[in-house]
Backbone as CSV, one residue per row, in Angstrom:
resi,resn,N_x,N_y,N_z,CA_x,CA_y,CA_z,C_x,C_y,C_z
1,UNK,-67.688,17.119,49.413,-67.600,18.584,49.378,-67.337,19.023,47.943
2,UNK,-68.043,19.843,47.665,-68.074,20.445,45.933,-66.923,21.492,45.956
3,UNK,-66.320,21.436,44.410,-65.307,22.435,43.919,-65.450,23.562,44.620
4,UNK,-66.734,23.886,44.548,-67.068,25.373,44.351,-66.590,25.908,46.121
5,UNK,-67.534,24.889,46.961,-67.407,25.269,48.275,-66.304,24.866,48.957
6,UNK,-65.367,24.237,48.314,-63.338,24.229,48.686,-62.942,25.695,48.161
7,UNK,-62.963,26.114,47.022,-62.284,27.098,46.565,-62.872,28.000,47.540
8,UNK,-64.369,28.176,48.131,-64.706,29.525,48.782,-63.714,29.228,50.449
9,UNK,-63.308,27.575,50.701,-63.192,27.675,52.224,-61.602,28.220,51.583
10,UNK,-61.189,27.720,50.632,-59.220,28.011,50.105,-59.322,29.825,50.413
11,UNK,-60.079,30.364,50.003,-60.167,31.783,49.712,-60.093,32.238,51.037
12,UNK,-61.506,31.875,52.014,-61.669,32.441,53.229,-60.620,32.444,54.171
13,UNK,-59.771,31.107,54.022,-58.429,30.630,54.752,-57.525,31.899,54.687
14,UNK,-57.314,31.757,52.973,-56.217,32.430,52.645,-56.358,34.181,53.493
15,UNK,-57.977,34.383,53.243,-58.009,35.948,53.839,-57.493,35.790,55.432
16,UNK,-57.671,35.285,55.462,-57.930,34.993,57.253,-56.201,35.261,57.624
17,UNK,-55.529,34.039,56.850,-54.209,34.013,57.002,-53.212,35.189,56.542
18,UNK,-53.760,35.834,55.513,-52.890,36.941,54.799,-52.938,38.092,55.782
19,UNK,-54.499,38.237,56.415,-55.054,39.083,57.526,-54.002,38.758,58.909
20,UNK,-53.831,38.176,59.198,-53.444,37.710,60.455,-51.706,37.736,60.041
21,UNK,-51.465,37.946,58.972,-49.698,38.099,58.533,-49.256,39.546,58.859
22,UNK,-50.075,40.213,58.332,-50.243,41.868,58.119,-50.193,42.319,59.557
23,UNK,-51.042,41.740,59.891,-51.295,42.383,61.888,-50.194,41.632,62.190
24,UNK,-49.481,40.868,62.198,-48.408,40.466,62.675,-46.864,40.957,62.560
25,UNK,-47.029,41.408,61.225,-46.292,42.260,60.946,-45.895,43.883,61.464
26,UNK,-47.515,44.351,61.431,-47.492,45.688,62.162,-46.474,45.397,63.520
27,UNK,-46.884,44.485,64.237,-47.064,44.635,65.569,-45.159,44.176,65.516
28,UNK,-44.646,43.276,64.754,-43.840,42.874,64.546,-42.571,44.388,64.143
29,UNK,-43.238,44.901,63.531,-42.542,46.360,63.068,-42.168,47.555,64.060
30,UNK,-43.406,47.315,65.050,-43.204,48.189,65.917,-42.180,47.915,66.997
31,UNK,-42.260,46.922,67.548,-41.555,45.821,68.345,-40.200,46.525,68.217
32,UNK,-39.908,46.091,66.617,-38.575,45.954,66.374,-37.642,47.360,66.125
33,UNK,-38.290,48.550,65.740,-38.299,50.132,65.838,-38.216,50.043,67.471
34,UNK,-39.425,50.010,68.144,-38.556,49.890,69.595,-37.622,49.590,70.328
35,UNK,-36.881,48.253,69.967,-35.913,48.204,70.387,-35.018,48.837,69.733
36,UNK,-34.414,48.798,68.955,-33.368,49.814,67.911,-33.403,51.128,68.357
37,UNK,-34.288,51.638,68.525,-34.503,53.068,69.429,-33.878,53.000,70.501
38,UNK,-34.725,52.303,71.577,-34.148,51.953,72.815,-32.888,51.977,73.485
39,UNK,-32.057,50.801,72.407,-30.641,50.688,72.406,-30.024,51.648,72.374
40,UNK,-30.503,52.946,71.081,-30.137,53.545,70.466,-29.937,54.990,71.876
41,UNK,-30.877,55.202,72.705,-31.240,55.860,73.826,-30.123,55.274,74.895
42,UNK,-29.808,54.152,74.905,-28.716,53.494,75.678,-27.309,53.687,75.430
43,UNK,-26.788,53.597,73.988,-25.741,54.187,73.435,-25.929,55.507,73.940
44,UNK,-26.504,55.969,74.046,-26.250,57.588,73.614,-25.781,58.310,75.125
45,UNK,-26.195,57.039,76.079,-25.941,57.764,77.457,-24.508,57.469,77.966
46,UNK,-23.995,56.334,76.776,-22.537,56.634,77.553,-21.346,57.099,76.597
47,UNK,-20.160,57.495,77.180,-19.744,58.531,76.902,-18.250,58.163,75.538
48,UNK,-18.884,56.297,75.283,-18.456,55.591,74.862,-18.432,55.814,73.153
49,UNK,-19.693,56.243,73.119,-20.293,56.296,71.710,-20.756,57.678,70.825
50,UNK,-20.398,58.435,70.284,-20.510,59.669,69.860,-21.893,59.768,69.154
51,UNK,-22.397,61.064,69.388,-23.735,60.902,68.791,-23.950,60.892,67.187
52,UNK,-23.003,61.081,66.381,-22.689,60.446,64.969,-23.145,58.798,64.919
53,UNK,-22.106,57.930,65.744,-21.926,56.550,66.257,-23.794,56.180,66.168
54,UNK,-24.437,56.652,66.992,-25.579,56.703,67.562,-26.885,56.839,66.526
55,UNK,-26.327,57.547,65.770,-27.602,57.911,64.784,-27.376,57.253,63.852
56,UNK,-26.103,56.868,63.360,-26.073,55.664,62.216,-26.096,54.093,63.003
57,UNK,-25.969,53.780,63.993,-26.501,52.523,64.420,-27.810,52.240,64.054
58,UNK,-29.134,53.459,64.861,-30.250,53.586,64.422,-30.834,53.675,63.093
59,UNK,-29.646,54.440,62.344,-30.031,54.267,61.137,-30.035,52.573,60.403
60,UNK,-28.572,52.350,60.395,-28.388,50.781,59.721,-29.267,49.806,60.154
61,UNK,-30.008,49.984,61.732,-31.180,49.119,62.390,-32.603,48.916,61.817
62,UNK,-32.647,50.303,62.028,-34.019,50.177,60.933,-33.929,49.875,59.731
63,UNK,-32.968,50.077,58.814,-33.335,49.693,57.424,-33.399,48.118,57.274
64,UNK,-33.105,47.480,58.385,-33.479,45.843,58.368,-35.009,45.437,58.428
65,UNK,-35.867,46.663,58.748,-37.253,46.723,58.489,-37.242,45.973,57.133
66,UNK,-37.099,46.396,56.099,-37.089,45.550,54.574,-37.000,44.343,54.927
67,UNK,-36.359,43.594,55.594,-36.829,42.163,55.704,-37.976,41.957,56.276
68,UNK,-38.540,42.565,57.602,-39.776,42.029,57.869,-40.783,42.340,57.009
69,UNK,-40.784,43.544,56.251,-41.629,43.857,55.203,-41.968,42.622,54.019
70,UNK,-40.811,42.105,53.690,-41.029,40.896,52.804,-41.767,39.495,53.274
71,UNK,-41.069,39.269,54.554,-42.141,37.900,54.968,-43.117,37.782,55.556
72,UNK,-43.914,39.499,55.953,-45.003,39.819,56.608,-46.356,40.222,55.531
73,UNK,-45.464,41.423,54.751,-46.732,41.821,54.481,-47.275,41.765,52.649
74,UNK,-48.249,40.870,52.651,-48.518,41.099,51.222,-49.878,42.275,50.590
75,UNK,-49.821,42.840,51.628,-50.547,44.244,51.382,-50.470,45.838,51.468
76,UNK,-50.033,46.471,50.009,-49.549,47.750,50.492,-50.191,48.436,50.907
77,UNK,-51.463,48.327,51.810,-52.024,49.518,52.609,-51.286,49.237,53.753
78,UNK,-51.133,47.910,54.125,-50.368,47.694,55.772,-49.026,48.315,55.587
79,UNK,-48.312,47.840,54.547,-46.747,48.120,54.035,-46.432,49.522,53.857
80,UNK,-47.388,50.461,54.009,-47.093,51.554,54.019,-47.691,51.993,55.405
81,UNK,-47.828,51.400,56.273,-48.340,52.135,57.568,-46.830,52.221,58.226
82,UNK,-45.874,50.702,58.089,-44.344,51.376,58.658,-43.571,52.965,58.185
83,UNK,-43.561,53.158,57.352,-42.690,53.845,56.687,-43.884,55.642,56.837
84,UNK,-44.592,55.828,56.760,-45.997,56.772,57.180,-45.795,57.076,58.934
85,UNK,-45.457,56.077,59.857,-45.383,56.221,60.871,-44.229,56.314,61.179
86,UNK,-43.167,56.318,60.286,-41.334,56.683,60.874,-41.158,58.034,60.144
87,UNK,-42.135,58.289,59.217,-41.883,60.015,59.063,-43.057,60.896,60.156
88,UNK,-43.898,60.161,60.242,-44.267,61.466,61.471,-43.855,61.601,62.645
89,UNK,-43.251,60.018,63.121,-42.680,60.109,64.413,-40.951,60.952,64.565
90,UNK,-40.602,60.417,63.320,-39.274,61.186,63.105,-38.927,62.739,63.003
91,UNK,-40.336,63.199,62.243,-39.964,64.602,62.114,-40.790,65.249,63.709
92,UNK,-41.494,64.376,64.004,-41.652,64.916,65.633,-40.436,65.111,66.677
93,UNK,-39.596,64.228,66.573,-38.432,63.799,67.251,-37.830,64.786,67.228
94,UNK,-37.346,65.317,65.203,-36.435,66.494,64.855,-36.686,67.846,65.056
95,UNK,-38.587,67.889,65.020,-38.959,69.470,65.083,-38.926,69.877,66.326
96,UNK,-39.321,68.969,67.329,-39.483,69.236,69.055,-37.836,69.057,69.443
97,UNK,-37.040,68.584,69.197,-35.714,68.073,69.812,-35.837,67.195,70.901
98,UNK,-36.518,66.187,70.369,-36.538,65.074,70.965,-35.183,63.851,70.840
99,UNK,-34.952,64.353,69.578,-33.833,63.654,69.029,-32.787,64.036,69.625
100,UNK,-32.695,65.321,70.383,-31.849,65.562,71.556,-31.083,64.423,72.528
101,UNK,-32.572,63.616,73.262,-32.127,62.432,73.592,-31.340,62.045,73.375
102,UNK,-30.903,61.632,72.111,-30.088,60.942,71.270,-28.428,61.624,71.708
103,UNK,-28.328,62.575,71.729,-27.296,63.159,71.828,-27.048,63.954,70.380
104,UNK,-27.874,64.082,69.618,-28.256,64.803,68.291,-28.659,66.051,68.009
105,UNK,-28.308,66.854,67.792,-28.247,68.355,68.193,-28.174,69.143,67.224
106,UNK,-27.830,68.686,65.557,-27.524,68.806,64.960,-28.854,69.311,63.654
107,UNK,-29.990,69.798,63.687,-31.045,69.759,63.347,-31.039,69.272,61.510
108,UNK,-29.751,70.141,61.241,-30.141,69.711,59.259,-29.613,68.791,59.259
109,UNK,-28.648,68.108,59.886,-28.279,66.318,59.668,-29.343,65.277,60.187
110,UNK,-30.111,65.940,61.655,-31.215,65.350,61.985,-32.080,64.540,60.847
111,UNK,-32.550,66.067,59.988,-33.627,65.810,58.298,-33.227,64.425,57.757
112,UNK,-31.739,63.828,57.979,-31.745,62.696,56.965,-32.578,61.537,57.646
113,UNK,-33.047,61.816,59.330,-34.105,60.341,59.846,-35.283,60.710,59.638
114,UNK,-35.760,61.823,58.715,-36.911,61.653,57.891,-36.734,61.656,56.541
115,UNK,-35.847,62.243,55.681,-35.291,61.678,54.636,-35.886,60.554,54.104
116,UNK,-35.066,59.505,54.922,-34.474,58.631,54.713,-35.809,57.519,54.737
117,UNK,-37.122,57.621,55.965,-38.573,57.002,55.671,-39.234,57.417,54.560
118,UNK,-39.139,58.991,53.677,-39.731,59.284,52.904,-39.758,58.405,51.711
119,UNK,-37.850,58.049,51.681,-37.710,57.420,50.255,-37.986,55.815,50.684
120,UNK,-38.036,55.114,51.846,-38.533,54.137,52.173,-40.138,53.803,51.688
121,UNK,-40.851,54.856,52.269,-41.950,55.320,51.358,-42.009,54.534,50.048
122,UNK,-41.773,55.746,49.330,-41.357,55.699,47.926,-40.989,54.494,47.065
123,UNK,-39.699,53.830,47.940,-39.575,52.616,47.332,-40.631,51.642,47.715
124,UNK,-41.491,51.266,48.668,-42.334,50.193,49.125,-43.411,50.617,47.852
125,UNK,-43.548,51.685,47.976,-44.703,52.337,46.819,-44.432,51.794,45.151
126,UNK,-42.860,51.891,44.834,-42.766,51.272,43.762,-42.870,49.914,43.542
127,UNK,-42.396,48.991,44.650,-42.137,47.980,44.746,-43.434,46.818,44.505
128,UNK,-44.118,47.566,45.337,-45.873,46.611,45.557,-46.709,46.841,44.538
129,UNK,-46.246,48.038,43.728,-47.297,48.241,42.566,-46.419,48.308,40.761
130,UNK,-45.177,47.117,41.132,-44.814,46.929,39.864,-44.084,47.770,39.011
131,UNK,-43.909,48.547,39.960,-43.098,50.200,38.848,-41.407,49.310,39.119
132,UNK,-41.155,49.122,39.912,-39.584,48.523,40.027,-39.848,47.792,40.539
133,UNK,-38.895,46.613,40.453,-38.884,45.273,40.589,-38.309,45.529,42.550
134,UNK,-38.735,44.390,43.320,-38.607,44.483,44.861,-37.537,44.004,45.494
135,UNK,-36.436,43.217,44.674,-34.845,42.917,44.032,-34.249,44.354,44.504
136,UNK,-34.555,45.592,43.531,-34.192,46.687,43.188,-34.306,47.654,44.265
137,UNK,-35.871,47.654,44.964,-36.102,48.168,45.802,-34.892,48.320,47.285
138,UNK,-35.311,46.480,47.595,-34.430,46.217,48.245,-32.586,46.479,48.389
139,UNK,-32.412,46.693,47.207,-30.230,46.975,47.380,-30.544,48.458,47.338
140,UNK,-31.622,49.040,47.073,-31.395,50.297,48.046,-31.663,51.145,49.056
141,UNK,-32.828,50.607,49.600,-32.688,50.165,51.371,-31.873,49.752,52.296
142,UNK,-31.245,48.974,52.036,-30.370,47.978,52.662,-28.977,48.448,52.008
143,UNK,-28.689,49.023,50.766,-27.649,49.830,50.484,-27.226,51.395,51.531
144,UNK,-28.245,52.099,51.521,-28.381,53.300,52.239,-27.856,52.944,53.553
145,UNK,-28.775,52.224,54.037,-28.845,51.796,55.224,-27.182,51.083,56.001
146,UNK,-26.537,50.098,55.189,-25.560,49.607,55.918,-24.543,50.717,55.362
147,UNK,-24.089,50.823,53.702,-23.308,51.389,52.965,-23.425,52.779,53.802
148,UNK,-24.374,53.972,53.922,-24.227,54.958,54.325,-23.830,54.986,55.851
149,UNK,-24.603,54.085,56.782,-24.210,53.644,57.937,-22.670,53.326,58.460
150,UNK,-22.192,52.246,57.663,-20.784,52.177,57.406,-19.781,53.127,57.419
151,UNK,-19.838,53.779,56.420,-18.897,54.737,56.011,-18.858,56.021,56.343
152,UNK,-20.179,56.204,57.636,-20.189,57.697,58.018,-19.006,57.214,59.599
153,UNK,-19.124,55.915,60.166,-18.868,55.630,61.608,-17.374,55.164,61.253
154,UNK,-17.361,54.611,59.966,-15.541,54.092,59.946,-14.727,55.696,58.967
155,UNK,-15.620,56.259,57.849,-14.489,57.033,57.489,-14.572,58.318,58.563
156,UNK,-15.457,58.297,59.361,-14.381,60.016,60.964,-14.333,59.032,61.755
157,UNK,-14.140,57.978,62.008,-12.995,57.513,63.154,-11.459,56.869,62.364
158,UNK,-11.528,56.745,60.995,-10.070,56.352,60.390,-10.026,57.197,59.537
159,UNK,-10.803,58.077,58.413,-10.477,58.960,57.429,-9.359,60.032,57.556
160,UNK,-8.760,60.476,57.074,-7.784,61.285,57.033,-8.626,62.490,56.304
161,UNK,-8.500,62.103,54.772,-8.504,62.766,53.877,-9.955,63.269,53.062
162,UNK,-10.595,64.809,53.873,-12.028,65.089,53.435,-11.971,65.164,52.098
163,UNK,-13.336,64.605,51.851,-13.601,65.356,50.452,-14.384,66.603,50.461
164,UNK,-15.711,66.708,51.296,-16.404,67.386,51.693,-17.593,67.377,52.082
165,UNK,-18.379,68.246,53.128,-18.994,68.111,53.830,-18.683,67.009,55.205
166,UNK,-17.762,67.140,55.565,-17.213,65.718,56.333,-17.168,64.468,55.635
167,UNK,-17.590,64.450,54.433,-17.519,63.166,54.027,-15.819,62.800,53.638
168,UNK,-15.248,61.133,53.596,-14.149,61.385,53.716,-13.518,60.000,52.503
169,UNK,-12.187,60.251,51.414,-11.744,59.534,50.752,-12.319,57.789,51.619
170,UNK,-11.677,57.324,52.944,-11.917,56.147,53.279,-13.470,56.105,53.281
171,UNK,-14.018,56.971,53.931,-15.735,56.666,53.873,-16.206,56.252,52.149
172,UNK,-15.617,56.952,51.721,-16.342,57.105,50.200,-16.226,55.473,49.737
173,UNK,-14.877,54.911,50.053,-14.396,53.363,49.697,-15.388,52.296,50.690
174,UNK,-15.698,52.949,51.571,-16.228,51.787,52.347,-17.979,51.675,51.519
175,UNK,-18.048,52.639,51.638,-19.619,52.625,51.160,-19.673,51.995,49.188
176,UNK,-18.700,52.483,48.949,-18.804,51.671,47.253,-18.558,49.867,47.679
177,UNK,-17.915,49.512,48.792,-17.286,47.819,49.013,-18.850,47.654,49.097
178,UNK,-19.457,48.395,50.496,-20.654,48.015,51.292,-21.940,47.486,50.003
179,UNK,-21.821,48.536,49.433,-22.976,48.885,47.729,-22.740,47.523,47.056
180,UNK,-21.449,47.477,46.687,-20.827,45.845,46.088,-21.437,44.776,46.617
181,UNK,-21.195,44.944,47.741,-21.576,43.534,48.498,-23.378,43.207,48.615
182,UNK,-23.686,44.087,48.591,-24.996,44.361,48.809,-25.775,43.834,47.700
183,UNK,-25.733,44.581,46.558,-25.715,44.374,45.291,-25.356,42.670,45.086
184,UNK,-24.250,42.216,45.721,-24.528,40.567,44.730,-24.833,39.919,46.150
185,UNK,-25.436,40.423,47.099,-26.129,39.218,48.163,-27.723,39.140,47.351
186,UNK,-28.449,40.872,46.771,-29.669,40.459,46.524,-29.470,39.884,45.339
187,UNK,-28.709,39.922,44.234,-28.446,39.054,43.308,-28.530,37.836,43.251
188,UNK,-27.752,37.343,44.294,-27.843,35.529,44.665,-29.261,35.217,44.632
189,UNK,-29.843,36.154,46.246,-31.175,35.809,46.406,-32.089,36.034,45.797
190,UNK,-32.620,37.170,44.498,-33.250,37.122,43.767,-32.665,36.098,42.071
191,UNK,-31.508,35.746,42.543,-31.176,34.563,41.238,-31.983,35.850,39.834
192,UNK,-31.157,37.001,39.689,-31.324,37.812,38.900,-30.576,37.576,37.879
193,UNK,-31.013,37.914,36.209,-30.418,36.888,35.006,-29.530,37.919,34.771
194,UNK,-28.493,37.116,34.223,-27.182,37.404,33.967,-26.186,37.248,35.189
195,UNK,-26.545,36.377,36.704,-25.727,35.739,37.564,-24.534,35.637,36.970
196,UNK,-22.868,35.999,37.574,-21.622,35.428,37.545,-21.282,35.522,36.156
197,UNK,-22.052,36.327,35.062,-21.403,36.616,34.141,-20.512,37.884,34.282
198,UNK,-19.705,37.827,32.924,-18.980,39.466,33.274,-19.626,40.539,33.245
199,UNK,-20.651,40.674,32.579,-21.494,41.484,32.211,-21.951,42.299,33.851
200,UNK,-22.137,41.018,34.486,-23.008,41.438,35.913,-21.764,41.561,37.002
201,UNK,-20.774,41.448,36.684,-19.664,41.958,37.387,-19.315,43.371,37.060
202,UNK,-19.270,43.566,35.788,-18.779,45.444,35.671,-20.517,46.219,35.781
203,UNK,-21.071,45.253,35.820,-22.735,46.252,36.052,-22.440,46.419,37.755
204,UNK,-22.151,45.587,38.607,-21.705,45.548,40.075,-21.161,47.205,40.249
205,UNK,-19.706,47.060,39.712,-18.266,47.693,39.858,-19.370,49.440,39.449
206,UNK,-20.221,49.653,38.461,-20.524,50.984,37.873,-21.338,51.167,39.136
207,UNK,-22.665,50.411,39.511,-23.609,50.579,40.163,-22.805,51.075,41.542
208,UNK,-21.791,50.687,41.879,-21.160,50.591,43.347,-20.902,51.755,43.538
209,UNK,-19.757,52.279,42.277,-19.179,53.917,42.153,-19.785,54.782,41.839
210,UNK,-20.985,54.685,41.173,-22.252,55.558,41.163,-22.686,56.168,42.009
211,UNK,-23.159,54.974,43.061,-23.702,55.100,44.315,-22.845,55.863,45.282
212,UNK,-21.934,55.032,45.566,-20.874,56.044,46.446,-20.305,57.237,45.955
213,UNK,-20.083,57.732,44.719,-20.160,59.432,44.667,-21.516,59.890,44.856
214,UNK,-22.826,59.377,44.789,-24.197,60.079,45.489,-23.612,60.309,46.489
215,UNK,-23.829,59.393,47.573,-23.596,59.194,48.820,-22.433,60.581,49.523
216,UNK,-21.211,60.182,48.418,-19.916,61.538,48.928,-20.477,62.787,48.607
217,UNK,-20.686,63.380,47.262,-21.993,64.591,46.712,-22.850,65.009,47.442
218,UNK,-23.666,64.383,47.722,-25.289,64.820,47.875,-25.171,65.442,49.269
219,UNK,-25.430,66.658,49.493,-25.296,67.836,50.899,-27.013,67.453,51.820
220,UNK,-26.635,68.294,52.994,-27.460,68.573,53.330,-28.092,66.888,54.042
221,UNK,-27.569,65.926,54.003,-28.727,64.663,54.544,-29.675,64.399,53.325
222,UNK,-29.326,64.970,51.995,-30.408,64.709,51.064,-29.618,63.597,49.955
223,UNK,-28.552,62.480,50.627,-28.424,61.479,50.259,-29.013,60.035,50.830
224,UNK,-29.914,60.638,51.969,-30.781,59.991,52.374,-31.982,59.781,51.489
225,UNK,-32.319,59.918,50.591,-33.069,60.008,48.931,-32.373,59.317,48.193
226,UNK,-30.712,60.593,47.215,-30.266,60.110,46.280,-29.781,58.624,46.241
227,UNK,-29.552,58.406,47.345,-28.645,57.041,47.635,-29.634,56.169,47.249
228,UNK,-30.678,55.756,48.314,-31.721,54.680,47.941,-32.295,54.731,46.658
229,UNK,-32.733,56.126,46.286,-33.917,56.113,44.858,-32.768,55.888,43.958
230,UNK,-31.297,56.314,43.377,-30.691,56.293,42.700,-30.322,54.771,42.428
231,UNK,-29.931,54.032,43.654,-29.422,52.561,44.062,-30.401,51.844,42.994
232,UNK,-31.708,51.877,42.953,-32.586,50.955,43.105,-32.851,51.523,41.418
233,UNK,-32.943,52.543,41.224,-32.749,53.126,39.693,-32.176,52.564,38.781
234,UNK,-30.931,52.506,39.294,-29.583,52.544,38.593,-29.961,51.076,38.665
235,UNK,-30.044,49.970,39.596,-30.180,48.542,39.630,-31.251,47.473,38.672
236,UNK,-32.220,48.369,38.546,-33.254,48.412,37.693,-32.599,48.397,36.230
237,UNK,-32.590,49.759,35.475,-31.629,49.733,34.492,-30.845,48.940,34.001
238,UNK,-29.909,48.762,34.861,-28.539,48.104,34.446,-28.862,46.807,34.480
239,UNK,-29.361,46.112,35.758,-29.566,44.456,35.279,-30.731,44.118,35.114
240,UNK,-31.213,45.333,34.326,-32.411,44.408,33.513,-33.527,44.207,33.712
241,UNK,-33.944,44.985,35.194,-35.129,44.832,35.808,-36.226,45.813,35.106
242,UNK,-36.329,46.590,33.862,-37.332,46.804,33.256,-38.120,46.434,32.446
């Protein structure tokens, strides 16, 4: 068998296989939005779980989408069909009051579960076409997502002390720990330079408190943006990812 006609069967494979990752992924994406919903429809019916409780479960659920995004899809036309289909389904949910279901009633806090796909959007968009590194992308997806998640469900069931807009002194701490932690798990796993120096310890400590005054600041559900685009900004910048 000649060079030429290995490299065309290596190629055809590879399409075949990259093809068959992508559709796997879709289908894999949807799957997994379904259940998280689902659950999310299950919480909400008992009288256990407040519909705050409820919408940040759903929230912190989906933003684990970013992982299947990474080992599924190496094509951003597919990679943007998740995030395209959680803002139209979402703002269907919010404009009809479907999100009612939910026990969500709340229509301008609603805006942050489309928010929050827009800048998902946004970041997959930077990510696949080289504008920010996918390191970067990622701690602020997965920042938003647990960090904002976190600290909306622990600081009004322990917060005392508002700062404003309901947001609260303990929330504000949980979401800068959450940001921290976040920040040196993708560190490890992207083995990003300047690891365990000091340098990348007070770049941690700024990026963390940055983030979490967005997060306390930003009105309206429109830290469903600042949080992620800022996270992944600010992460970029500081360690180096330009």
């Amino acid at each position: 068998m000649g060079p030429i006609l290995c490299q065309y069967l290596e190629k055809r494979l590879y399409f075949l296989y990259s093809g068959l990752m992508n559709i796997l992924g879709l289908l894999l994406s949807f799957v997994f939005i379904g259940i998280i919903i689902g659950i999310g429809i299950m919480l909400s019916k008992s009288d256990r779980f407040s519909a705050e409780f409820v919408r940040k479960f759903i929230h912190i659920g989906v933003s684990n989408w970013w992982f299947i995004l990474l080992v599924s899809f190496d094509s951003l036309a597919y990679a943007l069909v998740g995030p395209i289909m959680f803002i139209v389904l979402n703002s269907l949910a919010v404009y009809t009051g479907v999100a009612n279901v939910l026990g969500i009633s709340d229509k301008r806090r609603n805006l942050g579960l489309v928010y929050f796909p827009i800048s998902l959007l946004v970041l997959v968009l930077l990510g696949y076409t080289g504008t920010i590194p996918m390191w970067a992308c990622g701690m602020g997806v997965i920042t938003m997502g647990y960090g904002d998640g976190l600290a909306a469900i622990i600081g009004k069931r322990w917060g005392k002390r508002e700062i404003r807009h309901g947001k609260t002194v303990l929330g504000t701490i949980v979401m800068a720990c959450v940001t921290f932690l976040v920040l040196i798990g993708f560190s490890i796993g992207y083995q990003i330079t300047g690891l365990w120096t000091l340098g990348w310890w007070v770049t941690l400590v700024i990026v963390a408190l940055i983030v979490a005054l967005l997060e306390a600041f930003t009105p309206y559900g429109l830290d469903n943006i600042t949080v992620p685009l800022g996270t992944a900004l600010l992460a970029t910048i500081l360690f180096g990812g330009l």
